[in-house]
C-alpha positions as CSV (number, residue, x, y, z in Angstrom):
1,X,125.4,68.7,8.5
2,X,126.5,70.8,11.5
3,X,125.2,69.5,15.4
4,X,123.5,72.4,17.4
5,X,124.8,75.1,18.5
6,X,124.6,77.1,22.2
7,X,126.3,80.2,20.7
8,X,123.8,83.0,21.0
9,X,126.0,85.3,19.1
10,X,125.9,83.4,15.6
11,X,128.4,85.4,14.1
12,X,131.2,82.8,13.2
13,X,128.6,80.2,12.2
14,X,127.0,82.6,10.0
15,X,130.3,83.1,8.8
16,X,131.7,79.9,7.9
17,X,132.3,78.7,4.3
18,X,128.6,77.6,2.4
19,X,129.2,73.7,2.3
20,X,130.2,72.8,-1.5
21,X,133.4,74.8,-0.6
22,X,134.6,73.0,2.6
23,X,137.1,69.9,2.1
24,X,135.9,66.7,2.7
25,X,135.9,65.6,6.3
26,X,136.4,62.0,7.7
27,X,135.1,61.9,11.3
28,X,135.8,57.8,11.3
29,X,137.5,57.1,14.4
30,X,136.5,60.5,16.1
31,X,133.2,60.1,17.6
32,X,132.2,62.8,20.5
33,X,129.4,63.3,21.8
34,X,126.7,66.4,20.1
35,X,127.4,68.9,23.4
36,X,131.8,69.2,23.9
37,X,132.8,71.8,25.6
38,X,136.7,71.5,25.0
39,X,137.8,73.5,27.9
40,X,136.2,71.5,30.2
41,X,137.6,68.2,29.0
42,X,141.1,69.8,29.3
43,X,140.3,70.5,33.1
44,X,137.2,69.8,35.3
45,X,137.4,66.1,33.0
46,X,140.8,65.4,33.6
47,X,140.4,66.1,37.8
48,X,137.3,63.5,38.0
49,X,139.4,61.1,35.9
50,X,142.0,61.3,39.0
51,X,145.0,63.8,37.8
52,X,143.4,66.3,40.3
53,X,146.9,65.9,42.1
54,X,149.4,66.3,39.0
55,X,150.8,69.2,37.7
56,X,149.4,70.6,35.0
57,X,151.5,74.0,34.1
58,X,154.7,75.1,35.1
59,X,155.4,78.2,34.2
60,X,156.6,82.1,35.9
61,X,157.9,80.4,39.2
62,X,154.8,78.1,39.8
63,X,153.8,74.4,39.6
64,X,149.9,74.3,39.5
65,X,148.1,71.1,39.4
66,X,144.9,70.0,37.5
67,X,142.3,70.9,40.2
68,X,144.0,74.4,40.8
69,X,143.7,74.8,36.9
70,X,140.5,73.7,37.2
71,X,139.2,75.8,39.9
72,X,141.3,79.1,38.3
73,X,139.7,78.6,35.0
74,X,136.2,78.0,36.5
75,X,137.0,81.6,38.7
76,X,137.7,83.5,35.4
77,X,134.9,82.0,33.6
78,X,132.1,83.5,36.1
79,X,133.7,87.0,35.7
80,X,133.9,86.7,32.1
81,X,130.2,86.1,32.5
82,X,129.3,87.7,35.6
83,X,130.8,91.1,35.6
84,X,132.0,91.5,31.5
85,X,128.9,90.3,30.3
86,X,130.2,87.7,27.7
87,X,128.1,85.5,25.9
88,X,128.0,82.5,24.2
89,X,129.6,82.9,20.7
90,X,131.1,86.3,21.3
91,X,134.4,86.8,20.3
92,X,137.6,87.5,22.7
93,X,140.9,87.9,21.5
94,X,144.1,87.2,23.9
95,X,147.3,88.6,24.3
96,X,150.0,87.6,25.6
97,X,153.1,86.0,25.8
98,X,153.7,82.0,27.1
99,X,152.5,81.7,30.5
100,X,150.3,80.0,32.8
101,X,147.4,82.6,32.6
102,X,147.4,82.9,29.4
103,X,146.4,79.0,29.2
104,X,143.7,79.8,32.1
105,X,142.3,82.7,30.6
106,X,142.1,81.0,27.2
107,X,140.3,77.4,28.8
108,X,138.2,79.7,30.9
109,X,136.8,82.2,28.0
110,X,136.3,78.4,26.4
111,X,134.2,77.4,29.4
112,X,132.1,80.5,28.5
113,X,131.2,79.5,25.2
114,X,133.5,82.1,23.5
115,X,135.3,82.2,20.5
116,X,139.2,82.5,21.5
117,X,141.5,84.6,19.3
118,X,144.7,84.1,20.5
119,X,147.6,86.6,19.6
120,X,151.3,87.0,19.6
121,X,152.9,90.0,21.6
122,X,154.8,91.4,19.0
123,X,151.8,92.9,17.3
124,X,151.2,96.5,17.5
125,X,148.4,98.5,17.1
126,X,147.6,98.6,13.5
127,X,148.4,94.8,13.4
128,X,146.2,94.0,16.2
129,X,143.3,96.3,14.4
130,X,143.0,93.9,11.3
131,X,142.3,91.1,13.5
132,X,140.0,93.0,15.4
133,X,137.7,93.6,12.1
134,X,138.3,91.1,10.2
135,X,136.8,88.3,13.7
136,X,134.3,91.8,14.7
137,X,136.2,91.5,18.4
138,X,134.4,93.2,21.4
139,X,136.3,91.8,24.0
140,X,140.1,91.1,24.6
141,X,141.6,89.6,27.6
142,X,145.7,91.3,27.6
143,X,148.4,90.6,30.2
144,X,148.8,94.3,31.6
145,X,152.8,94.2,30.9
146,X,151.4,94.3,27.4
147,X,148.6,96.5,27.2
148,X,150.2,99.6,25.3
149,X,149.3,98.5,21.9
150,X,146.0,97.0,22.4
151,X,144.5,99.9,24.3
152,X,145.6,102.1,21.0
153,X,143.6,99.8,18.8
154,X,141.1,99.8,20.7
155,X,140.6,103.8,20.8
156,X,139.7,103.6,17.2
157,X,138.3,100.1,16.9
158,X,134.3,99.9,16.0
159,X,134.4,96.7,17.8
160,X,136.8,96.8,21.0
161,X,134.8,98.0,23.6
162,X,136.4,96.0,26.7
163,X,140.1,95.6,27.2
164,X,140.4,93.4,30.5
165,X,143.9,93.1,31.9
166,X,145.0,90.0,33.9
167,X,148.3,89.2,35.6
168,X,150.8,87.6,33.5
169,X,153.4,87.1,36.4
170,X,152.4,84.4,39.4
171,X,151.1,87.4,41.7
172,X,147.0,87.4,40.5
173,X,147.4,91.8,40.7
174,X,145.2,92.5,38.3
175,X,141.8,93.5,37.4
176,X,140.3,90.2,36.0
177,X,142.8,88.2,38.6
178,X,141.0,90.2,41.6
179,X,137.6,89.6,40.3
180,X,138.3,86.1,39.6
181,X,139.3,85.5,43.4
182,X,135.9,86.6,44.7
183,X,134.4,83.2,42.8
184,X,132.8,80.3,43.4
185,X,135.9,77.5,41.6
186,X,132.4,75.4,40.7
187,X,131.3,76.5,37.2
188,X,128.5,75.2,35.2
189,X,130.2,75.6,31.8
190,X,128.4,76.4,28.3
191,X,127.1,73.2,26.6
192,X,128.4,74.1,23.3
193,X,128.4,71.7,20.3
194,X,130.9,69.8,19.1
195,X,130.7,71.4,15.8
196,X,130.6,75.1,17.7
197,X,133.5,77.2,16.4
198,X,136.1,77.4,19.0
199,X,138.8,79.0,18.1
200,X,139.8,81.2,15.6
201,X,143.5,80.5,14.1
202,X,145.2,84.0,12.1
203,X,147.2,82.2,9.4
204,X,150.9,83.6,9.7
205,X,151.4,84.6,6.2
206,X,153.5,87.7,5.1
207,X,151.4,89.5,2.7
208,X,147.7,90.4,2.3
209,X,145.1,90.6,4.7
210,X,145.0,88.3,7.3
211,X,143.1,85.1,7.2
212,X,140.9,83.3,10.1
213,X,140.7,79.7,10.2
214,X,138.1,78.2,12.0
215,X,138.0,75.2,14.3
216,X,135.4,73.6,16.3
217,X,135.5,72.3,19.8
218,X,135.6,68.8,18.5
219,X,139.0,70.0,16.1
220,X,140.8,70.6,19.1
221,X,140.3,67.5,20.9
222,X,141.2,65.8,17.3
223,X,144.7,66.8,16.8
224,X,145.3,65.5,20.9
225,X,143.2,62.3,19.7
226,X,145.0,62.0,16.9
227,X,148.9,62.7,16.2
228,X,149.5,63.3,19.9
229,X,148.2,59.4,20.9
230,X,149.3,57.6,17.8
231,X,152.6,59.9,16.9
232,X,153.7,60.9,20.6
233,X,152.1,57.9,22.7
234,X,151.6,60.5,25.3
235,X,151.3,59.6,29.3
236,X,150.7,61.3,32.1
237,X,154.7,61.3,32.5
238,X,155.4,63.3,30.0
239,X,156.7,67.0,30.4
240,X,156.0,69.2,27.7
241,X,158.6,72.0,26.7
242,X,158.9,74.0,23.0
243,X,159.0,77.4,21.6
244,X,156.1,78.2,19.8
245,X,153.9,80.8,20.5
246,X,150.6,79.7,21.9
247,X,149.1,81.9,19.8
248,X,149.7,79.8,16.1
249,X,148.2,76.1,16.9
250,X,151.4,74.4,16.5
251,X,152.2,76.3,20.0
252,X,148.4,75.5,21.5
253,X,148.4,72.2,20.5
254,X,151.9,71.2,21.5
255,X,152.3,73.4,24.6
256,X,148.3,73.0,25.8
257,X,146.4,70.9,23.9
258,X,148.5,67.5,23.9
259,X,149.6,67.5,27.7
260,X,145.9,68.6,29.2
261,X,144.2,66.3,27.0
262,X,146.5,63.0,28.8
263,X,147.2,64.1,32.3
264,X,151.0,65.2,31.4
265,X,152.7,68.4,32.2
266,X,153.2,71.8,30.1
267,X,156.0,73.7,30.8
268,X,156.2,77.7,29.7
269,X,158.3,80.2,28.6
270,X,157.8,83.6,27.9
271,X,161.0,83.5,26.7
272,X,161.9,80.3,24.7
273,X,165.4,81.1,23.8
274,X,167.4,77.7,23.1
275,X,169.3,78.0,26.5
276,X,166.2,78.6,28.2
277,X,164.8,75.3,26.8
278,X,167.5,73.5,27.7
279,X,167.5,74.8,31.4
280,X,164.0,73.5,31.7
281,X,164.5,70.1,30.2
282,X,167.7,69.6,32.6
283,X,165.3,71.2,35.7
284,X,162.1,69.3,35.3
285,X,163.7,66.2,32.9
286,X,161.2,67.5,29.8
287,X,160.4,64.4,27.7
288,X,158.8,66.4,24.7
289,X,159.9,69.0,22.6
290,X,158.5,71.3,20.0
291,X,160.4,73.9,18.2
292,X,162.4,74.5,14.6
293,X,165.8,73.0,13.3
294,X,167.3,76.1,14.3
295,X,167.0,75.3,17.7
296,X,168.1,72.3,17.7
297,X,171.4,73.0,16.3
298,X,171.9,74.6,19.0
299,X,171.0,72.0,21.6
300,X,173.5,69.8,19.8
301,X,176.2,71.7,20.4
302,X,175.0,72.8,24.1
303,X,175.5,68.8,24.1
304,X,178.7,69.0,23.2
305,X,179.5,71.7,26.3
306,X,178.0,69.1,28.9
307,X,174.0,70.3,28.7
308,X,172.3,67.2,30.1
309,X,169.1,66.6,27.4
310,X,169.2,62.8,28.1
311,X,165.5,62.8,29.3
312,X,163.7,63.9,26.1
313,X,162.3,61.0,24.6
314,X,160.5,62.7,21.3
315,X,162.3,65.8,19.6
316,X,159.6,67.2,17.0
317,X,160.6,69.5,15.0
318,X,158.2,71.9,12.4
319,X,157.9,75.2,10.9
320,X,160.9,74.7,8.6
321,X,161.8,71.8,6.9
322,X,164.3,69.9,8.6
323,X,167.7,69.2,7.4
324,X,169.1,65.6,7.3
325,X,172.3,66.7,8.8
326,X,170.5,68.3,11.8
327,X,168.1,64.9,11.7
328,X,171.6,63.0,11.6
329,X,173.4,64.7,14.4
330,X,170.6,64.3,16.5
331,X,170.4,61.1,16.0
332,X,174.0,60.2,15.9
333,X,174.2,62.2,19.6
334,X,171.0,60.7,21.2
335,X,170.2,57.3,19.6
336,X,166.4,58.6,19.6
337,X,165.0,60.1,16.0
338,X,164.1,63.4,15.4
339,X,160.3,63.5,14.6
340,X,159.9,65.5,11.3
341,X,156.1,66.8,10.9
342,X,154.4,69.0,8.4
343,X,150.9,70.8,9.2
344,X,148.9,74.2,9.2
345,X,147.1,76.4,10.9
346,X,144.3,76.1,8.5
347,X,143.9,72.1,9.4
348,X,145.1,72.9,13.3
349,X,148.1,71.0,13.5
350,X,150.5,67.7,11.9
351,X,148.8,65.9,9.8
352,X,151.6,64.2,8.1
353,X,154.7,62.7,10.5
354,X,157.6,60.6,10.9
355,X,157.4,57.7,13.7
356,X,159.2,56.1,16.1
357,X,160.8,53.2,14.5
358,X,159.7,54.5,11.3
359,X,161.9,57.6,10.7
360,X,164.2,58.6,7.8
361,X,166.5,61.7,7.5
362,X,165.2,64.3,4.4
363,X,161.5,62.5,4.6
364,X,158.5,64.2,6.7
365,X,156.8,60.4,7.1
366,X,153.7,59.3,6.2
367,X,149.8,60.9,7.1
368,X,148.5,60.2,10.7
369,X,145.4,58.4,11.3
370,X,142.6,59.6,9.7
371,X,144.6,61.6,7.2
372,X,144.9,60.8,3.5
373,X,147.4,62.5,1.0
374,X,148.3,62.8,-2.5
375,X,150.5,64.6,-4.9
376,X,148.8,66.7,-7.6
377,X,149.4,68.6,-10.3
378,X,147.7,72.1,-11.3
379,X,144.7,70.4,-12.7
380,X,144.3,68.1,-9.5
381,X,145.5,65.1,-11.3
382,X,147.9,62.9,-9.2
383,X,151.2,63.0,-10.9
384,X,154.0,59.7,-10.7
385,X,155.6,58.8,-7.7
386,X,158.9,60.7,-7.2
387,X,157.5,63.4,-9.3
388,X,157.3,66.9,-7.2
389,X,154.0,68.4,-7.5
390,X,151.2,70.2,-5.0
391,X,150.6,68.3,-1.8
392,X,146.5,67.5,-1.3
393,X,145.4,66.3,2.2
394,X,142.6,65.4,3.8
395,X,140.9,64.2,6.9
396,X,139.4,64.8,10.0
397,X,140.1,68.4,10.1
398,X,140.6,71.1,7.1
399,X,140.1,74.6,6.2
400,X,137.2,76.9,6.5
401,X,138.4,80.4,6.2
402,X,136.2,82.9,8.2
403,X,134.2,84.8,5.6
404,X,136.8,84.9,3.0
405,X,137.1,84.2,-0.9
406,X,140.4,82.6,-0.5
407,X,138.5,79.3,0.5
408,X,138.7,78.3,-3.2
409,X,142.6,79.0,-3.6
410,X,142.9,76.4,-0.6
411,X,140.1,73.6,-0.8
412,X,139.9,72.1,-4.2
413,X,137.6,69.2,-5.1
414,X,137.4,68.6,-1.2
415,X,141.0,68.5,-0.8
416,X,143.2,71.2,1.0
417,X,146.1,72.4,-0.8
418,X,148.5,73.3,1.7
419,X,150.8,75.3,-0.7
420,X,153.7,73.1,-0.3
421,X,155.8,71.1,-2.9
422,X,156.4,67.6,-2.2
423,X,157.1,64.0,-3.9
424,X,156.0,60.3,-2.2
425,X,158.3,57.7,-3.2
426,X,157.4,54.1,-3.8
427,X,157.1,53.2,0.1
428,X,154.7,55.8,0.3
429,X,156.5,58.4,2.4
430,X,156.4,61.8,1.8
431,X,159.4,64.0,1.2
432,X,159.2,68.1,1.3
433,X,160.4,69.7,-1.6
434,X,159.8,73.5,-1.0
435,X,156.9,75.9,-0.6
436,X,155.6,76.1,-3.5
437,X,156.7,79.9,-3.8
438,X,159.9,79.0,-2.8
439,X,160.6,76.5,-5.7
440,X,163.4,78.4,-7.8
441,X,163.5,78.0,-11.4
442,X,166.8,78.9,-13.5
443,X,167.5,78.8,-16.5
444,X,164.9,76.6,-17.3
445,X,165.5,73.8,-14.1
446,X,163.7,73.5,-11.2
447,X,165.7,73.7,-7.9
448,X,164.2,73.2,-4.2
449,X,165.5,75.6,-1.7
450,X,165.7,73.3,1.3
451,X,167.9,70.9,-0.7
452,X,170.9,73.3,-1.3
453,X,170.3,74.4,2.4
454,X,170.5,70.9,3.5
455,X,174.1,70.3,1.7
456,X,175.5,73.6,3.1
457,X,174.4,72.7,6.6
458,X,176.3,69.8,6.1
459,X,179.6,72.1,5.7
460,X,181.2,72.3,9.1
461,X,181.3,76.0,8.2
462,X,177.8,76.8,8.4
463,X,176.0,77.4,11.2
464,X,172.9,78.7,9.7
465,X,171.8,79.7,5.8
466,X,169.1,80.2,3.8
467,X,168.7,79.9,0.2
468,X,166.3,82.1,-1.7
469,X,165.7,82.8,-5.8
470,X,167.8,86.1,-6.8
471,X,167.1,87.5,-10.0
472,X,169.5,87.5,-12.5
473,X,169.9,88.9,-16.5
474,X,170.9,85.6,-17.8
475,X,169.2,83.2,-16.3
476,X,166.3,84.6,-14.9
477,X,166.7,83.5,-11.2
478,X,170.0,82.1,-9.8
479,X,170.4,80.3,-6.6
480,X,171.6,83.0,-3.8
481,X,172.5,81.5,-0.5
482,X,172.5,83.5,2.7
483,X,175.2,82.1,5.3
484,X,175.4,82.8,8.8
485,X,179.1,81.5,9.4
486,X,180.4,79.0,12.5
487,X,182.2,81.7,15.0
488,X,185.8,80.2,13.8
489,X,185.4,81.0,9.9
490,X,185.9,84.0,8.3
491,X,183.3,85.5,5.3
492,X,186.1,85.4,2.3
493,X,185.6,85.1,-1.4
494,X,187.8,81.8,-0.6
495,X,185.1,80.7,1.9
496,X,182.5,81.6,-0.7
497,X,184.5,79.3,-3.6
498,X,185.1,76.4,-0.9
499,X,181.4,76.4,-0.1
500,X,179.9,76.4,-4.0
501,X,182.5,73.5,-4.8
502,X,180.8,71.6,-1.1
503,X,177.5,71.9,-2.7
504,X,178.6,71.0,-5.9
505,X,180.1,68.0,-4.9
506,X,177.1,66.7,-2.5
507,X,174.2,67.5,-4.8
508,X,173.5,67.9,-8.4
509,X,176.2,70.9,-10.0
510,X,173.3,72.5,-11.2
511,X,172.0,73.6,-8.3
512,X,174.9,75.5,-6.6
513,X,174.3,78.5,-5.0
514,X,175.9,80.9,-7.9
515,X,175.7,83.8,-5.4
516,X,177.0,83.7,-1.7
517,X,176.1,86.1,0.9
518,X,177.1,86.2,4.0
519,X,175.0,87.6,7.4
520,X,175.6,87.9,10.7
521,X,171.9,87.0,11.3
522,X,168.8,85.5,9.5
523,X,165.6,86.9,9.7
524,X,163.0,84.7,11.6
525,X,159.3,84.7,13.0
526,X,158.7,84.0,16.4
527,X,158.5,80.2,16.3
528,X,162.0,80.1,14.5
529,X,161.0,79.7,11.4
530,X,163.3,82.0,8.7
531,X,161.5,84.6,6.8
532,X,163.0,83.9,3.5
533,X,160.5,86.8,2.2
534,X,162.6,89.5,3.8
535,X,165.8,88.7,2.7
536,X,164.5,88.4,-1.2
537,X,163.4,92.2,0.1
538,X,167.0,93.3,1.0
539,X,169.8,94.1,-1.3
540,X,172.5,91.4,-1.9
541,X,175.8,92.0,-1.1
């Protein structure tokens, strides 16, 4: 079933899931040759197809074009090689923050036949350590503002014997950068398989230990092949600009993957704050975003205050559900729809989207090519259209945990069960209900989070909220929403009364939040998305 293989170090193939437990895989469409290296087609490929001359990244105070990626990547590759002593299959985990280098150093370790683990920088040491063990990590590759944290893991790590610092910033003033500089930019990369694991994806989730999803070199050429060309029509004009961390694939593939793979340009930010977005789509007249609802309320009122954001031409939004009135606002300001996706880092990226011309507000769209989805029950059997059950997909890629019994809680009769709520309606669109934790039951109905946060949000009042399950004597669980207030209201009991009666009067009574809490703040990961999990963990007010 699986092509050959060039790793030397077998570790992740010995590793992957025995075959009766993997979900069913449709290739048709997706045909690549037996040898794909991935980092190669994202660079050296690209420069013999004739984008040699177009910018590739921009990023740290720097423009650099496909042959200087190219030739950087090819540089790093022979010291990884050369003077580390990497080999084909081994292991190398990356930190750092968005920036150029990072994107080298990750294509180049590629080129080398390794197995990339990329990482956020907000990990510490005992964080870092679990990753470490869990992938058996002997090399790590860390931007030497950062290297605090990963130098203490490695001091007691079994497996981290090399910690190799490179030059986040545009100066090359760093160990692996000086090394790198002494090379030949021609590089005769590893002829890995296409069904060679690439890349090693640490699922974000809040609570056990962490899991590895593993994708192959073909996976990431896939998701580019895929939603990127059939969803985002992407040309060599497009500029690339988001907030996701390069480390979870929705960042890779959004912020990498998607521009490399067509000749387009990827702009990054170490520090994708929402003003910081919107100075680089007015700068370099960005065509694509990626980030979370959040952010996008705030570009619509930066709007509002003159920002120019004329030039984007796709707006996706993921992570969190996203809000009709955010959806509607966006559209209402910029005549262009808001692309609504769902995916995961165990199938690598959307596998389920709105379209142009074929959007609707509260409704995540319909599969992508190559993608086939269903609504289930607990027993796997599909349930009626409109009815809110477990969402089953399947296609091209899908989840293979790294060594890790788990693999039956997520593929099920060769479907992946992405843990998320939904209904289809009769058109065959798919609308997100909750995650399936998140569904809140009281006293004896079933109410979907998002839904009450969708008719707040539509209060001219709320800025931001969140709406978790609170227990409660009487009825088990009520409906608690958190509320981060515009700056010109005030956090009242009348405020509190005027917002219930909203809610009530949009959506069904029943589901009104019977317990209002007001925050200066919500909780969030990284990519924006709001970690309901913590506020269930802190006392209501």
């Amino acid at each position: 079933m699986l092509g050959p293989t060039a790793h030397t170090d077998s570790f992740t193939r010995d590793k992957l899931p025995p075959f009766a437990e993997w979900p069913d895989i449709n290739l048709d469409g997706f045909d690549y040759p037996e040898y794909l290296n991935a980092g190669v087609e994202l660079t050296d490929k690209m420069v013999e197809q004739g984008f040699g001359d177009n910018t590739a990244l921009i990023g740290n105070g720097r423009q650099r074009t496909y042959k200087e990626l190219a030739d950087w990547t090819n540089r790093i590759a022979h010291a990884l090689v050369e003077d580390y002593g990497v080999k084909p299959g081994n292991r190398i985990l990356i930190r750092s923050a968005n920036n150029p280098a990072m994107v080298a150093c990750w294509l180049a370790a590629t080129k080398a036949g390794a197995v990339v683990v990329n990482t956020m920088p907000m990990l510490r040491a005992g964080e870092l350590g679990q990753i470490v063990d869990k992938a058996e990590i002997e090399f790590a590759l860390c931007d030497t503002r950062l290297m605090d944290e990963l130098v203490a893991c490695a001091k007691d790590s079994a497996f981290l014997k090399k910690v190799i610092g490179f030059d986040g910033t545009a100066n090359h003033d760093a160990e692996l950068d000086r090394i790198a500089l002494t090379k030949s930019v021609k590089f005769d990369a590893v002829k890995t398989g296409r069904d060679d694991v690439a890349l090693l994806g640490f699922t974000s989730g809040t609570t056990g230990s962490p899991k590895a999803t593993m994708h192959f070199h073909r996976d990431l050429l896939i998701i580019a092949d895929g939603y990127a060309k059939e969803v985002l029509n992407v040309t060599p004009d497009d500029v690339f600009v988001g907030s996701p961390p390069l480390a979870f694939t929705f960042g890779l593939g959004g912020l990498a993957i998607f521009p490399l793979r067509f000749g387009a340009t990827a702009t990054l930010l170490e520090k994708a704050s929402p003003p910081n977005m919107i100075e680089i789509i007015e700068t370099y007249k960005a065509t694509v975003c990626f980030t979370a609802p959040t952010a996008y309320r705030v570009m619509l009122s930066a709007m509002d205050e003159g920002a120019d954001l004329s030039s984007l031409r796709a707006a996706v939004s993921a992570g969190e559900t996203l809000p009709a009135p955010v959806y509607g606002a966006w559209m209402e300001k910029t005549g262009k729809p808001m692309l609504d996706g769902i995916g995961a880092t165990e199938m690598l990226h959307i596998f389920i989207s709105n379209r142009f011309g074929d959007s609707h507000p509260a409704c995540t769209g319909r599969p992508v090519t190559g993608y086939e989805a269903k609504i289930v029950d607990d027993k796997m059997n599909e349930v009626p259209v409109g009815t809110v059950g477990r969402l089953a997909v399947r296609g091209p890629t899908g989840c293979r945990y790294l060594d890790d019994v788990r693999q039956h809680v997520y593929v099920r009769d060769g479907w992946n069960l992405t843990g998320d709520a939904f209904y289809v309606d009769e058109d065959g669109y798919y609308h997100f209900a909750a995650r399936n934790d998140d569904m809140i039951v009281s006293s004896g109905y079933n109410i979907a989070g998002p839904e009450v946060e969708a008719a707040l949000l539509a209060h001219a009042a709320v800025a931001e909220c969140a709406v978790i399950g609170a227990p409660d004597e009487d009825r088990g669980t009520i409906v608690q929403a958190h509320i981060v207030l515009a700056a010109e209201f005030d956090p009242t009991p009348e405020m509190a009364k005027a917002l219930q009666d909203h809610v009530k009067a949009t959506i069904a009574p029943f589901k009104y939040p019977r317990s209002v809490v007001f925050i200066e703040a919500l909780p969030k990961t990284a990519t924006g998305k709001i970690q309901r999990f913590r506020l269930k963990q802190e006392p209501s007010a």
